[in-house]
C-alpha positions in Angstrom: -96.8 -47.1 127.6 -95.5 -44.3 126.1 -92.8 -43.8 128.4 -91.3 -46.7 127.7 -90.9 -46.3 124.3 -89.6 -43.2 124.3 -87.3 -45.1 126.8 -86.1 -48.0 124.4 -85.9 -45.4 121.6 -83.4 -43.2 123.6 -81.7 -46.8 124.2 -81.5 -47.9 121.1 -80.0 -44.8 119.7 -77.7 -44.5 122.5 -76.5 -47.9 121.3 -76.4 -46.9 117.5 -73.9 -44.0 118.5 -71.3 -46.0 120.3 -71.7 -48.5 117.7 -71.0 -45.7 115.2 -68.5 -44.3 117.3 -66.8 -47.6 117.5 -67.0 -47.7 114.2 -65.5 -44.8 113.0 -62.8 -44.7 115.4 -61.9 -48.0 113.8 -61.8 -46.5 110.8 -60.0 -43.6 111.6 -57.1 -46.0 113.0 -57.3 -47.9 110.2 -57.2 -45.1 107.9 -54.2 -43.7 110.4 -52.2 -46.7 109.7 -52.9 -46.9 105.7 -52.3 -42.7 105.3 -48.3 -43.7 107.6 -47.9 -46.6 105.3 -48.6 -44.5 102.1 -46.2 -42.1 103.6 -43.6 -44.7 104.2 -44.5 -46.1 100.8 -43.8 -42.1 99.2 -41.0 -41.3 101.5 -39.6 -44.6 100.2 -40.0 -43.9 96.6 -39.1 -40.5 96.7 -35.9 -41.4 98.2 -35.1 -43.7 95.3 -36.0 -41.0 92.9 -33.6 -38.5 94.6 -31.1 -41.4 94.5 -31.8 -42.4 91.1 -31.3 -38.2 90.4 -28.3 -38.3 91.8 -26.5 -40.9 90.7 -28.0 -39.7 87.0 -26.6 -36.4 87.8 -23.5 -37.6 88.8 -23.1 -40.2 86.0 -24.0 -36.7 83.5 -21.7 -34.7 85.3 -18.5 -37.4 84.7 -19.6 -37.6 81.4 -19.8 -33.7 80.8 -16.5 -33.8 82.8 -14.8 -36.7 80.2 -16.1 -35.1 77.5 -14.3 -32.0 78.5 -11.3 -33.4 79.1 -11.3 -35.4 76.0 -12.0 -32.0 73.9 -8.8 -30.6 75.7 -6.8 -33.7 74.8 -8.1 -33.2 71.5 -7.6 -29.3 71.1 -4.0 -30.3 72.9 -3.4 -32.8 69.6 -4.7 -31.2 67.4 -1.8 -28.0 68.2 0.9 -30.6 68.4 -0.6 -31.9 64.8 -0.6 -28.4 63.6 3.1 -27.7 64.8 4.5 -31.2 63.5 3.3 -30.3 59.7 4.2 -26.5 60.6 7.5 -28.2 61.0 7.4 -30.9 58.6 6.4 -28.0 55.8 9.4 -26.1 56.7 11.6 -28.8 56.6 10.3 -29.6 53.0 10.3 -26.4 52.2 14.2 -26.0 53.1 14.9 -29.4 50.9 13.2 -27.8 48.0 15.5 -24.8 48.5 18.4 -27.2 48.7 17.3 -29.4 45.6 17.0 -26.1 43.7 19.9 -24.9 44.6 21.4 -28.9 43.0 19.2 -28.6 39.9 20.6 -26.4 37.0 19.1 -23.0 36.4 16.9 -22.2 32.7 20.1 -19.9 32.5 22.4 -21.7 32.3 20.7 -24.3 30.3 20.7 -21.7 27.7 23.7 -20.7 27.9 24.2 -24.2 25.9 20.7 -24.2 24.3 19.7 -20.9 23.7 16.6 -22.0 22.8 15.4 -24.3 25.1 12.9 -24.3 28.3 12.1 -26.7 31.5 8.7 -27.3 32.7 8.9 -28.3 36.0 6.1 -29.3 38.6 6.7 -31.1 41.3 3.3 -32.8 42.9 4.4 -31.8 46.3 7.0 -29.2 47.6 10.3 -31.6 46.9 10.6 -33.5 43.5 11.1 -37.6 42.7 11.6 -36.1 38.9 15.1 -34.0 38.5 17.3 -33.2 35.4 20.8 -32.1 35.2 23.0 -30.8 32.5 26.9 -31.0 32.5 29.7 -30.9 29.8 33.2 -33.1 29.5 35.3 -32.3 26.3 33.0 -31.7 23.0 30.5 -33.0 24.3 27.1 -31.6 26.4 25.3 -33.8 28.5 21.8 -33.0 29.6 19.7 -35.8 31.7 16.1 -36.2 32.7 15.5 -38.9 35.1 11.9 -40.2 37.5 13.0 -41.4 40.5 11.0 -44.2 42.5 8.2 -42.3 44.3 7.6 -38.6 44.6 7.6 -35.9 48.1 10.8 -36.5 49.8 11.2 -40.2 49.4 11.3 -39.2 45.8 13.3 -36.2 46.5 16.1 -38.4 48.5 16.9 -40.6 45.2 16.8 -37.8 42.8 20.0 -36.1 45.3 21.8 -39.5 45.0 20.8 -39.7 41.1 22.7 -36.2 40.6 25.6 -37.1 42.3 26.5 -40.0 40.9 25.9 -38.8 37.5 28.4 -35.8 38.3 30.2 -38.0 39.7 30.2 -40.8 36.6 31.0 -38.0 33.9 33.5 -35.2 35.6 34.8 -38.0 38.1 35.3 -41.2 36.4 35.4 -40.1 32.9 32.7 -42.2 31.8 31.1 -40.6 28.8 29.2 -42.9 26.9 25.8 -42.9 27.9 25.2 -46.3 27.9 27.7 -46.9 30.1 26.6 -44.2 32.3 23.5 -45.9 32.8 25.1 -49.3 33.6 27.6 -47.2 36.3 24.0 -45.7 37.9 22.4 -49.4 38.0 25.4 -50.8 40.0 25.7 -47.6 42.3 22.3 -47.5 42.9 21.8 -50.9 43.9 25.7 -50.8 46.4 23.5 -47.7 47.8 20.8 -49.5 48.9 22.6 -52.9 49.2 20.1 -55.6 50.8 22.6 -57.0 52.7 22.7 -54.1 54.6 19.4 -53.5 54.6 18.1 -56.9 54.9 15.0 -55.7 56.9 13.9 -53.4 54.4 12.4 -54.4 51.3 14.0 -51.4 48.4 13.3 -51.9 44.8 13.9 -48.1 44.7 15.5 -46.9 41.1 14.8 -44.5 38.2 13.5 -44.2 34.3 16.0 -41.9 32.7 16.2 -40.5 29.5 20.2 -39.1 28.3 21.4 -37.7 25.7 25.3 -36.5 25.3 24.7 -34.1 22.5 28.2 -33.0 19.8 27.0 -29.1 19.0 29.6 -29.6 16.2 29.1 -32.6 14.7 25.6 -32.1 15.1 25.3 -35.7 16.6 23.2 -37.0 19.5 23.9 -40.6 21.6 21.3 -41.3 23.3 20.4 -44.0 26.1 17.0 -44.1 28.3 15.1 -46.7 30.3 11.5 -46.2 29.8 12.2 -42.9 28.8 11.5 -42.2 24.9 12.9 -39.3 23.6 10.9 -37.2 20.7 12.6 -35.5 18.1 10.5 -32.9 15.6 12.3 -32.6 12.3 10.1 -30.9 9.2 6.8 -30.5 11.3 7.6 -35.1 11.7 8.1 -36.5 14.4 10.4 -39.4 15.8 9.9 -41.1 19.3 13.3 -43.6 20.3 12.0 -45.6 22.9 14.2 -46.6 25.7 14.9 -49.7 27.4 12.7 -51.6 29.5 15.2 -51.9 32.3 15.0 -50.2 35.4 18.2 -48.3 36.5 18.5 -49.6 39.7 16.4 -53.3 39.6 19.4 -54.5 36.5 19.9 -57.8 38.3 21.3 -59.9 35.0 23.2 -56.4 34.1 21.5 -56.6 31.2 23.7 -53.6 28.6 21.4 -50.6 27.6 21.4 -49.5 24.3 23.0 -46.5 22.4 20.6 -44.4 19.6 23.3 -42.2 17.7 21.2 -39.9 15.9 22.4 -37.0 13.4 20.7 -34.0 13.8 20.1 -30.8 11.8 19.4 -26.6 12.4 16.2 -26.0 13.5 15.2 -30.2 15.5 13.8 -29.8 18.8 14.9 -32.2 21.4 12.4 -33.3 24.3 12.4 -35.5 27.2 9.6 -35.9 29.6 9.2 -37.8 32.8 5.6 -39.6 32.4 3.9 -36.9 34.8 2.1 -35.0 31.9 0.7 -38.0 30.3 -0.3 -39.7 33.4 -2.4 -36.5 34.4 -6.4 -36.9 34.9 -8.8 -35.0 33.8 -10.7 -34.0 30.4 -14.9 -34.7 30.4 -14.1 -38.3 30.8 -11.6 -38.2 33.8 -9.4 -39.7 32.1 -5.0 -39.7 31.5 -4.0 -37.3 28.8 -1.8 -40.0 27.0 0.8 -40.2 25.3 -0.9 -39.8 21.8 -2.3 -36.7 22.9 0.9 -35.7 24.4 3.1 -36.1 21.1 0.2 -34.2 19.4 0.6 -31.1 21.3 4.6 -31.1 21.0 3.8 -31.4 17.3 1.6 -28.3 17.7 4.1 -26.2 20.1 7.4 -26.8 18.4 7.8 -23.7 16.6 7.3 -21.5 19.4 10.4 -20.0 21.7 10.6 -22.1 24.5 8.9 -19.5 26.8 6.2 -19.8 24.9 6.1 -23.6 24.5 6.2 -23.5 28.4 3.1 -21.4 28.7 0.8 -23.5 26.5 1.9 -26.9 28.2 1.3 -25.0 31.8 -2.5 -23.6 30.5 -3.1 -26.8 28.9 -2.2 -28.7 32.1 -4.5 -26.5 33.9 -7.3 -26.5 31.4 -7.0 -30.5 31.2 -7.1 -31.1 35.2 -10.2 -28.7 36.0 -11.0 -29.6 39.7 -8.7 -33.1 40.0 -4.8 -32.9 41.6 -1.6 -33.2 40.1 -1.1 -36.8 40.7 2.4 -37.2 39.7 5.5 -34.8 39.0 5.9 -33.4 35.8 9.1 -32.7 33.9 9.7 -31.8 30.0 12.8 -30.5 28.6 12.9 -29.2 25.1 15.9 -28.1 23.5 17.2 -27.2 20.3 20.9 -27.7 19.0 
């Protein structure tokens, strides 16, 4: 009886084992195929990461690469930029030297009016604002004139301004200064003739203050458009306005208007382009005016004209603190 059992118990546990074995090698297959399929799945992903990688690192590369080639192009600009107002600077520079050379000198101003100065800033290198000075017969001419614009647009009409003043006085005899002015309107506006130049819109012209001065006589004729000239006699003084007429935009040739004033020893003479008034600055920011600006003539009149010259330049400079110039500036003063 025994025997048996023992018998069936070595049977039975003969048949767990294979069932285990069965089992596990099941298992084992099973597991086989899952652990290939998790490396298919891995070797699968990890190729898309290594082609995401690359195509991100070749994406960043072309980028790095644009970027450097768009900081050359820039550098490369930025020379040419650097060269072209190298050269634009120089060429200014050389008109200034040539509208110097076309503008009278202090000297010989005073060689007519010894005591006399010009203060004269031009916003950029060249000048929109010019004067002139020029004699026929008895009588002395001297001119102040703001040109449409300032830089070298400016600079351009001031050149054709002189010219055909010389040209009105010592050329054509014209000496009234009335008729000066009408003789500037029509020459200005054949210059620039719009049938011409019908593409181009120009209302390009000048406010200009003259005076033709008789050092004998002691008289002054004077004519201006926008252009009001002061006169200081005993510590008071007189502003004559001058016409509201453009020279250059005269369509109806409207006449200008002749102020003959008689002058004595010891009247100062000014003319100023509207630069100094127009000027910002003070606490407020705001244009010095003209108020202001016939107050400090008033106050400066007795000094030489080196002098007077000084305080309007540290006045300037005191009144602008931190702003820019924002137009030229031009003031003659003269006495007979």
């Amino acid at each position: 009886m025994m025997m048996q059992f023992e018998y069936i118990s070595v049977l039975i546990f003969s048949e767990l084992s294979l069932s285990t074995k069965v089992y596990s090698f099941v298992f084992l297959e099973i597991f086989k195929q899952f652990a290939f399929a998790f490396e298919i799945l891995f070797l699968v992903l990890f190729s898309i990461l290594v082609v995401i990688l690359i195509n991100r690192y070749r994406a960043t590369s072309k980028l790095l690469e644009e970027k450097n080639h768009a900081f050359k192009m820039i550098e490369h600009q930025h020379a040419m930029l650097a060269q072209r107002e190298k050269d634009i600077t120089d060429s200014l520079i050389y008109a200034q030297r040539i509208q110097e050379a076309r503008l009278p000198s202090e000297k010989y101003f005073r060689n007519h009016f010894p005591t006399s100065f010009i203060f004269f800033k031009p916003k950029d290198i060249v000048s929109g604002d010019f004067y002139w000075i020029g004699e026929k017969d008895q009588w002395v001419y001297v001119v102040a004139a703001d040109c449409t614009g300032h830089g070298a647009s400016g600079a351009l009409m001031s050149m054709i301004g002189m010219d055909l003043i010389e040209k009105a006085i010592t050329e054509y005899n014209i000496t009234t200064p009335s008729k000066i002015l009408a003789y500037l309107d029509e020459s200005v506006k054949k210059t620039f003739d719009h049938e011409k130049n019908f593409d181009a819109i120009i209302r390009d012209g000048m406010d200009i203050g003259l005076c033709a001065i008789n050092k004998k006589e002691r008289k002054v004729i004077y004519s201006g458009t926008f252009f009001p000239l002061y006169i200081i006699s005993d510590n008071s003084l007189t502003q004559i306005k001058g016409d509201r007429i453009i020279v250059g935009t005269n369509p109806d040739k409207t006449p200008y208007t002749d102020h003959e004033i008689d002058v004595k020893d010891g009247d100062i003479l000014y003319l100023s382009s509207d630069g100094y008034p127009d000027q910002f600055g003070g606490t407020d920011n705001k244009k010095f005016m003209y108020r202001r600006f016939r107050y400090l003539l008033l106050n400066i009149h007795k000094f030489d004209g080196e002098d007077q010259k000084s305080v309007l330049d540290e006045n300037l400079k005191s009144w602008m603190g931190v702003n820019q110039q924002v137009d030229d500036i031009m003031i003659i003063g003269f006495k007979l």
